[in-house]
MARKEKE-333417 format. One record per residue: residue in one letter; x, y, z of N, C-alpha, C in turn. Coordinates in pm, whole numbers, padded with zeros to 5 digits, always signed. Layout:
residues N
AXYZXYZXYZ...
This chain:
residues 170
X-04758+04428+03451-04701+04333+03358-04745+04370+03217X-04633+04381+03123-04664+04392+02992-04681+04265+02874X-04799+04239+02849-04816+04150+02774-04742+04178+02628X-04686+04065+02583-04638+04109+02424-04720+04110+02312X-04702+04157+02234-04759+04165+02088-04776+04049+02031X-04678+03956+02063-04701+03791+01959-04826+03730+02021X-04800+03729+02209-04923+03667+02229-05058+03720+02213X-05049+03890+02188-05207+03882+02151-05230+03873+02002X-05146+03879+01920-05188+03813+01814-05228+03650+01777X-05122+03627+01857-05160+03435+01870-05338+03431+01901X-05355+03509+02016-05495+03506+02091-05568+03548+01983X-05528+03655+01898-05668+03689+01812-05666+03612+01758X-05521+03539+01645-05553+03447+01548-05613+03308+01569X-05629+03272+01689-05695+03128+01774-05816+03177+01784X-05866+03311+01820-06026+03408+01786-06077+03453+01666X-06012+03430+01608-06050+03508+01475-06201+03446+01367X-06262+03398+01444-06383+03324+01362-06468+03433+01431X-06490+03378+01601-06604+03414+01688-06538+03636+01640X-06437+03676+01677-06406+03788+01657-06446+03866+01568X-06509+03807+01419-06528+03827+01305-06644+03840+01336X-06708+03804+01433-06869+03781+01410-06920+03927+01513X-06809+03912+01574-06803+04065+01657-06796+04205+01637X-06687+04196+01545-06633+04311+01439-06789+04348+01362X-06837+04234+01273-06948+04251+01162-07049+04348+01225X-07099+04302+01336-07184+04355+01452-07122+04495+01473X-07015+04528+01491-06939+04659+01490-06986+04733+01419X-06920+04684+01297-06918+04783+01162-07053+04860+01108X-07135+04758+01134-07277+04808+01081-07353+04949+01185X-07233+04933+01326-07322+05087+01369-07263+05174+01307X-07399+05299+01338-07323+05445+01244-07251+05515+01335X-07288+05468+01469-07248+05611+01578-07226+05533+01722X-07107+05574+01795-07084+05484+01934-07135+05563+02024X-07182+05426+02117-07272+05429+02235-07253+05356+02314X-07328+05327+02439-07283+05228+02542-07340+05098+02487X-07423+05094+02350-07410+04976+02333-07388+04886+02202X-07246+04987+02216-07164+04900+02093-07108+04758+02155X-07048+04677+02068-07024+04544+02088-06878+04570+02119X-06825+04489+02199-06688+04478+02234-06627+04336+02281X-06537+04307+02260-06483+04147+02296-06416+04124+02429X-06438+03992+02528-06369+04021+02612-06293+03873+02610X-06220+03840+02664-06162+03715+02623-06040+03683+02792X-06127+03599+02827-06053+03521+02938-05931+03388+02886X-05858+03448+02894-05657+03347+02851-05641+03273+02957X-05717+03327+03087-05626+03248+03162-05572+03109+03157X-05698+03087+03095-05690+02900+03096-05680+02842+02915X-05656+02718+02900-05695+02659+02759-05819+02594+02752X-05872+02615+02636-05911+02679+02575-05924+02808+02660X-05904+02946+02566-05943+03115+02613-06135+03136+02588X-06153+03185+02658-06315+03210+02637-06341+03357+02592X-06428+03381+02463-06486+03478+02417-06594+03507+02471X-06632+03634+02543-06752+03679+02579-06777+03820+02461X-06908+03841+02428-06934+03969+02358-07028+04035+02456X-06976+04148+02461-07042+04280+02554-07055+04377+02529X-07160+04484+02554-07153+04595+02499-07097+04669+02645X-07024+04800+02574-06912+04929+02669-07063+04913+02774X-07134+04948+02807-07264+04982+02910-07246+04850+03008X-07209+04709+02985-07236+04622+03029-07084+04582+03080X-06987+04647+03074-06853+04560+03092-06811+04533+03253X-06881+04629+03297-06870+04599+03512-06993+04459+03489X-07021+04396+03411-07099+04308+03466-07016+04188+03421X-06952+04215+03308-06884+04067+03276-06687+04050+03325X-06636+04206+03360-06523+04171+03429-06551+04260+03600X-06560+04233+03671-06636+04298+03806-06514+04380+03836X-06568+04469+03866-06476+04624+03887-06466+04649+04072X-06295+04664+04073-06324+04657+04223-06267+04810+04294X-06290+04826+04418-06326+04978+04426-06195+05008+04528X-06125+04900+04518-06018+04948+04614-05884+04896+04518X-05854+04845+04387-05764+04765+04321-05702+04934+04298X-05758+05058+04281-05695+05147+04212-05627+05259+04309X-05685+05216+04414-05590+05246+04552-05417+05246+04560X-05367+05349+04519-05244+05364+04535-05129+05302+04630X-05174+05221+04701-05123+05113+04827-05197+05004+04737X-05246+04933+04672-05254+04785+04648-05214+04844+04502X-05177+04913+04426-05080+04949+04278-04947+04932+04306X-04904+05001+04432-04755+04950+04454-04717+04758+04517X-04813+04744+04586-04826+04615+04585-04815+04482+04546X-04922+04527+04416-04899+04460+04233-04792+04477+04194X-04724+04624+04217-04599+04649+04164-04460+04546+04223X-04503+04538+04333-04347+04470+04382-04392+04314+04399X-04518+04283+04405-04536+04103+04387-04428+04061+04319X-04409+04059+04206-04331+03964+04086-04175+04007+04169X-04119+04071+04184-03968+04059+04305-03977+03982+04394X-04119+04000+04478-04043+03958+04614-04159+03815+04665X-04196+03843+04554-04332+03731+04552-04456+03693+04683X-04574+03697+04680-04684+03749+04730-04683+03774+04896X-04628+03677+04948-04618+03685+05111-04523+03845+05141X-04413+03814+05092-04314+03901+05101-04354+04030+05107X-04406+04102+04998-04469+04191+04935-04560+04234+05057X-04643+04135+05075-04781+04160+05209-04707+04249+05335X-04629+04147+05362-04544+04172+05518-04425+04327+05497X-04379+04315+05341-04304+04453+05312-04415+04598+05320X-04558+04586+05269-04700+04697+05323-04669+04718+05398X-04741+04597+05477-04789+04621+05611-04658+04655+05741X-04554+04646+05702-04458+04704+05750-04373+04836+05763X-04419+04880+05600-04401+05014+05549-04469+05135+05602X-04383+05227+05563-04473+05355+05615-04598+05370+05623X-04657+05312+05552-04828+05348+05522-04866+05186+05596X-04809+05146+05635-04869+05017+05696-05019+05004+05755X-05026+05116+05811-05156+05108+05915-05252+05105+05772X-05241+05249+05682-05362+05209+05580-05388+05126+05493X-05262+05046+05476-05238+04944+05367-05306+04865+05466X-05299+04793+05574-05373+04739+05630-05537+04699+05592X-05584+04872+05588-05706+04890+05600-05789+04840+05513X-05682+04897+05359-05711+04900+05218-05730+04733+05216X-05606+04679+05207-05602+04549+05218-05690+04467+05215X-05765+04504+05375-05844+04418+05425-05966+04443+05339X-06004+04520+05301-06142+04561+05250-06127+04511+05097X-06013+04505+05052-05986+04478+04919-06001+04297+04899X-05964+04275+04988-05974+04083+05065-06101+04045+05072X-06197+04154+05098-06375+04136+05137-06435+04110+04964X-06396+04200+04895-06378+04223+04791-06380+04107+04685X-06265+04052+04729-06220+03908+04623-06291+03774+04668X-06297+03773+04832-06453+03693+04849-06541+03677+04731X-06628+03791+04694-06724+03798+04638-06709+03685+04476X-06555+03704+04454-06496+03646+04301-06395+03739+04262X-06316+03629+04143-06227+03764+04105-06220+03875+04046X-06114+03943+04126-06158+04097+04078-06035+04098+03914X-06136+04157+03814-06076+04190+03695-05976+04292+03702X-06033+04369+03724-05999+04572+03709-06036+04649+03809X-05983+04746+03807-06027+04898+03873-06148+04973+03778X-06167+05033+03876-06270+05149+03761-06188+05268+03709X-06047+05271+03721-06014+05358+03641-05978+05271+03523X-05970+05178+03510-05893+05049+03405-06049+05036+03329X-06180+05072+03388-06263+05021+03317-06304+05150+03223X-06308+05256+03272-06308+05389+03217-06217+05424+03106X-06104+05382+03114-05974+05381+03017-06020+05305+02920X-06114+05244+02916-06160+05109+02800-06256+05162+02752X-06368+05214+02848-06479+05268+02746-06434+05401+02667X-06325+05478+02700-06268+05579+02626-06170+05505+02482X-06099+05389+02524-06082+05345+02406-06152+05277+02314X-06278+05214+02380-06316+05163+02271-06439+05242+02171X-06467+05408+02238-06468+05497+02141-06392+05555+02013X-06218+05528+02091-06056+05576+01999-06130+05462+01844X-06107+05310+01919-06140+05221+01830-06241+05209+01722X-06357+05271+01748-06477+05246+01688-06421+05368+01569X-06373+05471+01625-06358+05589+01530-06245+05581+01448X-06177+05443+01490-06050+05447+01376-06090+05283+01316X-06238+05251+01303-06294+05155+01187-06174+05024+01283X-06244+05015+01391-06109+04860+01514-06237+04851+01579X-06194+04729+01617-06311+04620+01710-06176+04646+01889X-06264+04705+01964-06177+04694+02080-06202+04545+02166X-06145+04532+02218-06068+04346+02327-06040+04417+02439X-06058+04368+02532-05990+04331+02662-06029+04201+02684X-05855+04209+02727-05856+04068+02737-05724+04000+02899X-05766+03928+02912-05732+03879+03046-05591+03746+03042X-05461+03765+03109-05418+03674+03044-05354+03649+03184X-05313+03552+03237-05227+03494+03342-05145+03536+03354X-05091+03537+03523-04902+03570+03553-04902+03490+03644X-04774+03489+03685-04731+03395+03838-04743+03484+03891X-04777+03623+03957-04747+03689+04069-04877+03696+04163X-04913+03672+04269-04966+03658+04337-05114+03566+04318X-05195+03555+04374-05295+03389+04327-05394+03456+04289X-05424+03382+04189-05484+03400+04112-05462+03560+04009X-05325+03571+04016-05284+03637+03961-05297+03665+03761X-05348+03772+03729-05378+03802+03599-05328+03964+03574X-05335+03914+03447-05263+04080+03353-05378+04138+03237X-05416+04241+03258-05526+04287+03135-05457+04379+03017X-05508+04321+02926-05446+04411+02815-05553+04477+02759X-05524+04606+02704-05700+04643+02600-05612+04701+02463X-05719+04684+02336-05653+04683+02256-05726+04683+02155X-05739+04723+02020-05819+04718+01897-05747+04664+01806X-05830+04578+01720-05758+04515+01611-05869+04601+01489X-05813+04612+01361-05931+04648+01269-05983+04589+01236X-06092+04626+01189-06242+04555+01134-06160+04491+01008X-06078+04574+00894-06050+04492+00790-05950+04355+00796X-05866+04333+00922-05792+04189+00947-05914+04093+00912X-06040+04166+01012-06147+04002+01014-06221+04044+00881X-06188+04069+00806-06266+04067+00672-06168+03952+00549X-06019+04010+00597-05937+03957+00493-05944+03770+00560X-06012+03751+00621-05962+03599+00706-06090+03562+00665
């Protein structure tokens, strides 16, 4: 799911105090590391919640799960929003790969027990590489978490840098 541009601007501009205080903390390092500051921001609900984290710490505040990047629960995600969550299940586990989608499945189910799963670790890796892109182009990097209808407790992550000079001019 592709989140739009209005709503993460809406989201920053409803953030833009606590964000500012994030950025400041940014700006003042000389050199990125695992423990630069980064924003994470849960939408799902109203009020959105700001957490600040440094890149070293982000498997602790969105939990990284070890089977979401499994090529059988990507196509999965992929066809939820068509055929909507049951459907989707019984279209796997019916499919060619049924037996391993099964497997994956199930272990991925053990998984969400624990709480919800944010990301993959390739989704979390893709972040600490951007929020190096960010730091080096003078941007405060976000991930941020925003709701869908497709399957329960269903969510969409976006990552993204805003610049340090928006929260200066505000």
């Amino acid at each position: 799911m592709t989140i739009s541009e209005d709503r993460v601007k809406r989201l920053v501009e409803q953030l833009s105090e606590p964000l500012t205080v994030i950025a400041a903390d940014v700006r003042e390092r000389l050199v990125w590391d695992f423990n630069l500051p980064v924003a994470v921001i849960d939408a799902r609900h109203e009020p959105p919640v700001l957490m600040q984290s440094s890149v070293g710490s982000l498997g602790n505040v969105l939990r990284v799960s070890t089977k979401i990047d499994h090529p059988l629960i990507r196509q999965l995600f992929n066809i939820y929003p068509d055929r909507g969550s049951d459907a989707a299940i019984d279209e796997m586990l019916n499919g060619q790969d049924g037996k391993e989608f099964a497997d994956v499945f199930a272990d991925y189910q053990e998984e969400r027990k624990a709480g919800t799963l944010m990301w993959g670790a390739d989704d979390l890796a893709n972040f600490v590489v951007k929020s190096r892109t960010c730091f080096e182009d003078d941007e405060l990097a976000i991930a941020a978490v925003f709701p869908t209808d497709s399957g329960d407790n269903g969510h969409a992550l976006a990552t993204f840098g805003i610049p340090w000079r928006y929260f200066t001019a505000h």
